[in-house]
N, CA, C and O atoms as CSV, one atom per row, in Angstrom:
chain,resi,resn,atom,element,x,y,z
A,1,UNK,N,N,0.836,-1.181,0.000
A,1,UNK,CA,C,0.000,0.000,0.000
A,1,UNK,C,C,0.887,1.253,0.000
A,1,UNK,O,O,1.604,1.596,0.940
A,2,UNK,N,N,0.776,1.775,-0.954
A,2,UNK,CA,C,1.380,3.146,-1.352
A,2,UNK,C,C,1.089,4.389,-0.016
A,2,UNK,O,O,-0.030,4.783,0.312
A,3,UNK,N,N,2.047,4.719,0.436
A,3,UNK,CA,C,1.902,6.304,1.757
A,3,UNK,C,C,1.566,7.159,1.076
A,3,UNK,O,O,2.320,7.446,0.146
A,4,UNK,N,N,0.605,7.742,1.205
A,4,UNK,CA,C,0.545,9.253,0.437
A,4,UNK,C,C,1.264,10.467,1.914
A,4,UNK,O,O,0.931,10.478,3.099
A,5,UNK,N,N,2.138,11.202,1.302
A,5,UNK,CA,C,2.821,12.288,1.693
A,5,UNK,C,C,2.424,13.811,1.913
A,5,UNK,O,O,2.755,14.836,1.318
A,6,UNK,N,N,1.319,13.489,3.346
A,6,UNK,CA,C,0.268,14.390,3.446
A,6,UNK,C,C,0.749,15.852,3.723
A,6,UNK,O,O,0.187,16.810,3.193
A,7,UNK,N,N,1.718,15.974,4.501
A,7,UNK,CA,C,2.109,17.191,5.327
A,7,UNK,C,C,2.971,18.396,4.105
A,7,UNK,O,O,3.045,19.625,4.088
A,8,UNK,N,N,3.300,17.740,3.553
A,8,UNK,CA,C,3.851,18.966,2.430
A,8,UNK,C,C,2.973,19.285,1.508
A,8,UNK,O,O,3.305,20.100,0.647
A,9,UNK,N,N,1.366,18.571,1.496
A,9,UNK,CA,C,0.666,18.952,0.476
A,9,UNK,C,C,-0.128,20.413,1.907
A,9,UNK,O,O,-0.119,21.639,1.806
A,10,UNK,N,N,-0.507,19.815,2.681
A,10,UNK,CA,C,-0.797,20.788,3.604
A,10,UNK,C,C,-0.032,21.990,3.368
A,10,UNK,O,O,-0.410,23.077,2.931
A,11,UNK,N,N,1.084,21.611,3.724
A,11,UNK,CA,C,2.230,23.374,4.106
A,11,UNK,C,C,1.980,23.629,2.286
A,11,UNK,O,O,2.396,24.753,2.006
A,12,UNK,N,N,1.638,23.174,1.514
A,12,UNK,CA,C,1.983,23.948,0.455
A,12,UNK,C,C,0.319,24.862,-0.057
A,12,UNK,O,O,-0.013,25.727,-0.868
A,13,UNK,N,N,-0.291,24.067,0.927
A,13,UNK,CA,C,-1.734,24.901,1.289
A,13,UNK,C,C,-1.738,26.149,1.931
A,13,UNK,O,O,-2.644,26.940,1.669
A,14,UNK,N,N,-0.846,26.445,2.745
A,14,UNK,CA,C,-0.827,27.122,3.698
A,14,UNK,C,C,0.507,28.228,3.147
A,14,UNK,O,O,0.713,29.365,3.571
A,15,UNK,N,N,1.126,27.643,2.313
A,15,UNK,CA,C,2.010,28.950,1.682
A,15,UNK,C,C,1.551,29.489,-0.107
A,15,UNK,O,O,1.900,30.381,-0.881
A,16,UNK,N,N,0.740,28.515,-0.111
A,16,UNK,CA,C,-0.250,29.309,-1.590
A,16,UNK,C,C,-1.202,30.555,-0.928
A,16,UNK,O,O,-1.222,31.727,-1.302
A,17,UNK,N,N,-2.162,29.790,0.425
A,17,UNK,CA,C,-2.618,30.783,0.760
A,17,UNK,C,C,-1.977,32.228,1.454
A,17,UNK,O,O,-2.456,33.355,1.575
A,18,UNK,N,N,-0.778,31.683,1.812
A,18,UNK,CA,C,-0.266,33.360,2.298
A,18,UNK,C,C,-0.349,34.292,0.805
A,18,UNK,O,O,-0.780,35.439,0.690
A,19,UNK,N,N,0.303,33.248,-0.452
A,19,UNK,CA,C,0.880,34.450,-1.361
A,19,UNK,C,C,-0.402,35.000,-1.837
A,19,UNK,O,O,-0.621,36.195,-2.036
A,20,UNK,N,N,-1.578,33.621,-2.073
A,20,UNK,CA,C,-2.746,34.348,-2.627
A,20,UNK,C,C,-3.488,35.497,-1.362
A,20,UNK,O,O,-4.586,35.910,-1.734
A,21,UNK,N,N,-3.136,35.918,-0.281
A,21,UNK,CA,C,-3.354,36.915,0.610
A,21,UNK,C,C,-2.668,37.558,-0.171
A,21,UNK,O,O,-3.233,38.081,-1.131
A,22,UNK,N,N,-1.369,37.699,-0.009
A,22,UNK,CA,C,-0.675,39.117,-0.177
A,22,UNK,C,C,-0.854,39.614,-1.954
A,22,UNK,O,O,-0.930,40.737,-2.453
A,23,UNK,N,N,-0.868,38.757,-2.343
A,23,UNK,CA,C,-1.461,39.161,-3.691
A,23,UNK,C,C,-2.904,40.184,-3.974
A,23,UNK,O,O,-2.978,41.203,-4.661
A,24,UNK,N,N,-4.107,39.406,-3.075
A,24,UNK,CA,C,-5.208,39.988,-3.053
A,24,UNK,C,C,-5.147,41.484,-2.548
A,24,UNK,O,O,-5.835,42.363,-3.067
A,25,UNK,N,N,-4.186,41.737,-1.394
A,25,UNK,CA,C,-4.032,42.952,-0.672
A,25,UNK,C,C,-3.114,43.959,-1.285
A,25,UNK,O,O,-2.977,45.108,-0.866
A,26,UNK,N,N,-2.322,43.291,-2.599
A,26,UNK,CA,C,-1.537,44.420,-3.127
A,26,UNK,C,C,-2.795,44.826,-4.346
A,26,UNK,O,O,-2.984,46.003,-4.652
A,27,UNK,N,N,-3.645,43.630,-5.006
A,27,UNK,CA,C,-4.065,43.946,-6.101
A,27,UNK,C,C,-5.754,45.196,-5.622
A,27,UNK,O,O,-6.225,46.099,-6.314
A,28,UNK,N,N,-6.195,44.727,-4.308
A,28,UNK,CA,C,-6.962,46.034,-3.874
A,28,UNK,C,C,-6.292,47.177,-3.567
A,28,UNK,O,O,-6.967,48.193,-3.399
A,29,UNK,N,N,-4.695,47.248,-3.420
A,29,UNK,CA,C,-4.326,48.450,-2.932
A,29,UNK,C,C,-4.586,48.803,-1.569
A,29,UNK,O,O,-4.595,49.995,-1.260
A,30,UNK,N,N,-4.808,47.864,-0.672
A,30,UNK,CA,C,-5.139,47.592,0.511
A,30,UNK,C,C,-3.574,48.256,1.679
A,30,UNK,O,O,-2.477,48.700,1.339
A,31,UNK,N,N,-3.886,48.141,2.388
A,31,UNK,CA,C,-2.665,48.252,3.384
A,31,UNK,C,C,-2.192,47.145,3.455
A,31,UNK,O,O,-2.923,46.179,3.239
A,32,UNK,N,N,-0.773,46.959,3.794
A,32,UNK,CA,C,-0.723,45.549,4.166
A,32,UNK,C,C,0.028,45.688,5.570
A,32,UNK,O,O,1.195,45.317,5.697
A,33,UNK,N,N,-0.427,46.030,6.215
A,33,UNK,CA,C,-0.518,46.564,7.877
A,33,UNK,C,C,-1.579,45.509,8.201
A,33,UNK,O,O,-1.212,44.947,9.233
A,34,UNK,N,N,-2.298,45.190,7.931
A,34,UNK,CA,C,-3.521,44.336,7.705
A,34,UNK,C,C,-2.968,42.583,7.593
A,34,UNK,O,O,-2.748,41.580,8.272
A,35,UNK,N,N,-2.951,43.160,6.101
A,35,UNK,CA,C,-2.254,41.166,5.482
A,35,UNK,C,C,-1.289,40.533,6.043
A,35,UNK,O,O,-1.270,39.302,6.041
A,36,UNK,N,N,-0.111,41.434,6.746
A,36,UNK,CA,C,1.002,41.264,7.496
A,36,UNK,C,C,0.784,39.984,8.502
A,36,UNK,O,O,1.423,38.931,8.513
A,37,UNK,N,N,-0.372,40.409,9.396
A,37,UNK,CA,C,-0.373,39.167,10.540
A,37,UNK,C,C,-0.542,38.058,9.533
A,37,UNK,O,O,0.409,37.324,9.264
A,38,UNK,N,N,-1.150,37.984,9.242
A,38,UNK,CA,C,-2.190,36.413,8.515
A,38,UNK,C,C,-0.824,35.879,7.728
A,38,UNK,O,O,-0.601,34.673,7.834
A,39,UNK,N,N,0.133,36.696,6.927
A,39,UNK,CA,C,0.631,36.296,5.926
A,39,UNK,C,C,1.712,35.595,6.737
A,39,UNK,O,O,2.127,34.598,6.148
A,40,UNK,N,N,2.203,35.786,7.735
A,40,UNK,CA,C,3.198,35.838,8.799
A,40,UNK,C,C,2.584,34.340,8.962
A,40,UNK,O,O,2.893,33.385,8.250
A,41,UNK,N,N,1.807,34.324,9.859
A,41,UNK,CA,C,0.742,33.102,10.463
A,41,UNK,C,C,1.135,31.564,9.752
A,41,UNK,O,O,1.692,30.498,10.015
A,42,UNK,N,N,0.106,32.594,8.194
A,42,UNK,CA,C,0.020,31.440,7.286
A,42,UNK,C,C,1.505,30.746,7.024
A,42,UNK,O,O,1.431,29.520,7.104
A,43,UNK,N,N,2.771,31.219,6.744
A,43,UNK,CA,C,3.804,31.007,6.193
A,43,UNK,C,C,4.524,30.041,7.435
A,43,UNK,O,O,5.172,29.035,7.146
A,44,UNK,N,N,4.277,30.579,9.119
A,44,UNK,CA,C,4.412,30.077,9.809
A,44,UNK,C,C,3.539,28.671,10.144
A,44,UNK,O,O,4.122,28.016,11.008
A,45,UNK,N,N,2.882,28.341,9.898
A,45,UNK,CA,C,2.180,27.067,10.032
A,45,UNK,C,C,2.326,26.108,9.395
A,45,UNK,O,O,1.955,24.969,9.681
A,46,UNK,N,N,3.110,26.610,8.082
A,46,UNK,CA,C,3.225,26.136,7.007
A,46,UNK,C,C,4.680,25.367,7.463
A,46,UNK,O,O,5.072,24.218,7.259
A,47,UNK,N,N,5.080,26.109,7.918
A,47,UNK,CA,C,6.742,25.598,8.356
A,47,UNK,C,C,7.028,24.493,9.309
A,47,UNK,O,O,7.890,23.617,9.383
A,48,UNK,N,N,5.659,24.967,10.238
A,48,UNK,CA,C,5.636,24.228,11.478
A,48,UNK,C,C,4.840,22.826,11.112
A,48,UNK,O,O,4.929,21.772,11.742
A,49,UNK,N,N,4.052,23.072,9.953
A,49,UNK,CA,C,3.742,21.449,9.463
A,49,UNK,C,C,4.719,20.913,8.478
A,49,UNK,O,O,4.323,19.967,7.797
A,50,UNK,N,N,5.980,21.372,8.273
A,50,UNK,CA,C,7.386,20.331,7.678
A,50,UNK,C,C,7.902,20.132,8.515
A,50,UNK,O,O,8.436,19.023,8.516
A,51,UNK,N,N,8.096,20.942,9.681
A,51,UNK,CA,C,9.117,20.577,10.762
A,51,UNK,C,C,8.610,19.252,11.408
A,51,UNK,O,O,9.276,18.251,11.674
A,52,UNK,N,N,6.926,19.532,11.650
A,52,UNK,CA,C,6.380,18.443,12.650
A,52,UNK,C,C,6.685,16.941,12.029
A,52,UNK,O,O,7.207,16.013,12.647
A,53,UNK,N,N,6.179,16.926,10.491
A,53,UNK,CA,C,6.325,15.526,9.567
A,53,UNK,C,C,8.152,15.088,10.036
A,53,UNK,O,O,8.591,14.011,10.439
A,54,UNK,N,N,8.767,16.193,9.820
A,54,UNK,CA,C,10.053,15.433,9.782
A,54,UNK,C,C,10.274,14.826,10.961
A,54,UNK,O,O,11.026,13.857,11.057
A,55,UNK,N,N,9.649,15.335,11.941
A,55,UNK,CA,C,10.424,15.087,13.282
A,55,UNK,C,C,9.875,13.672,13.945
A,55,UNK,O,O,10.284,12.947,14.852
A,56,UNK,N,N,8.522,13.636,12.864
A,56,UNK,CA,C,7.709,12.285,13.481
A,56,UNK,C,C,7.636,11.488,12.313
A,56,UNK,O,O,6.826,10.576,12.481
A,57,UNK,N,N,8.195,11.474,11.135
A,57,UNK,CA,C,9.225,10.362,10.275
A,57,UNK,C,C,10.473,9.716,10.522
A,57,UNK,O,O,10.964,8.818,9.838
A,58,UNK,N,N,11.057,10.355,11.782
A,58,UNK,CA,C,12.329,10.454,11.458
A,58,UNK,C,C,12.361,9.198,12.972
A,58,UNK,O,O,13.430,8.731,13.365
């Protein structure tokens, strides 16, 4: 039975959605005083679900 290799499809969920944030907030002309937390967040969670896979593959 084939593993499917869940956690990098996740983090790569979670760093599409930061860029598609900061994208949305440059293309309204928005502040990004605003997008800043979330984009931060998102990019961070994203990290923290490769770190976690590796550490509990390993």
């Amino acid at each position: 039975m084939r593993t499917v290799l869940w956690a990098p499809r996740f983090a790569a969920v979670y760093f599409l959605a930061a860029v598609a944030l900061l994208v949305l907030f440059i293309a309204i002309d928005s502040s990004l005083a605003i997008a800043a937390p979330l984009v931060l967040i998102l990019i961070g969670l994203g990290v923290a679900v490769l770190i976690r896979n590796r550490t509990v593959r390993q």
